[in-house]
Structures are given as C-alpha cells and as structure tokens.
N, C-alpha and C positions, 0 to 999 in steps of 0.2 A: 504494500500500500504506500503511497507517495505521500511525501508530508503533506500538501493539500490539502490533498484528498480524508486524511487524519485529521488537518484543520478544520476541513467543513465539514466531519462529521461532527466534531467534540461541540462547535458552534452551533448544530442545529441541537444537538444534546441540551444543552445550554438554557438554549431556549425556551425550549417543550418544561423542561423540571425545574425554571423559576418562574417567578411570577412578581409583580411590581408590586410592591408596598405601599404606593401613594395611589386614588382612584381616582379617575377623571370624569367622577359625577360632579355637579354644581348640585351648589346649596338650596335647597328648597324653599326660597324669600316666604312662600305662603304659609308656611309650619314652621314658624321659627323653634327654635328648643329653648323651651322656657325656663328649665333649670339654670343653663347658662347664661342667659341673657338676667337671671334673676341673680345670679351669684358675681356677675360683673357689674349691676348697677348698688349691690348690694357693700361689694368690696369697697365700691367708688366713695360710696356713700359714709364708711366707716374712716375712711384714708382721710375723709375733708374734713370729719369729725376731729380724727386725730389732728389736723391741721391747725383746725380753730381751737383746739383745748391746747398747744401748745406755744400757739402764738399770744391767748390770754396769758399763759404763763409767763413768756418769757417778759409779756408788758408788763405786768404786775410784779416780777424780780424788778424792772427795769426801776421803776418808778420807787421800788424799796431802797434801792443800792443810791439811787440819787438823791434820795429827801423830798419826793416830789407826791409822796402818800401820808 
C-alpha cells in the first residue's frame, strides 16, 4: 500500500469516528431559557447591590477620617 493511499484511508477513518463538539443550531429567540436569563439579571442585580453598599461605605469612612460627620 502507498503512503497515500495509507493517508487517505486513516483520513477518511478520521472522519467517520469523530464528530464536532460545537453545533450549528441557532438559538431559538422564541423560547428563551428562563433559568438563564433569570440567573444573569439576577447576578446583575446582586453585583450593583454590592456596588452601592460599598461605595456608601467607602463615603461614610471618607467623611469619618476627614471630620466632615
């Protein structure tokens, strides 16, 4: 058997016994997945918390440390 011919059998081998990992369905916009969308607004939501309870804070040190309370 000729290398080639070795090469394009092992390549069709190849082929046939994988398969892709990633699918090239799109997203179904009409059905969204509400878990997700609910644990991303939800996340959102806890992060800006954190934002505002930290930046009171850091005012209220601020205004400690300078005599201004």
């Amino acid at each position: 058997m000729t290398l080639n011919r070795l090469l394009l059998r092992a390549a069709s081998v190849s082929k046939i016994g994988s398969r892709s990992a990633f699918t090239a369905a799109k997203p179904d916009h009409t059905n969204p997945n509400w878990l997700r969308v609910g644990l991303a607004f939800g996340t959102s939501a806890f992060l800006w918390g954190l934002l505002f309870k930290q930046h009171s804070t850091d005012v209220h040190e601020y205004k400690v440390r300078n005599g201004l309370e």
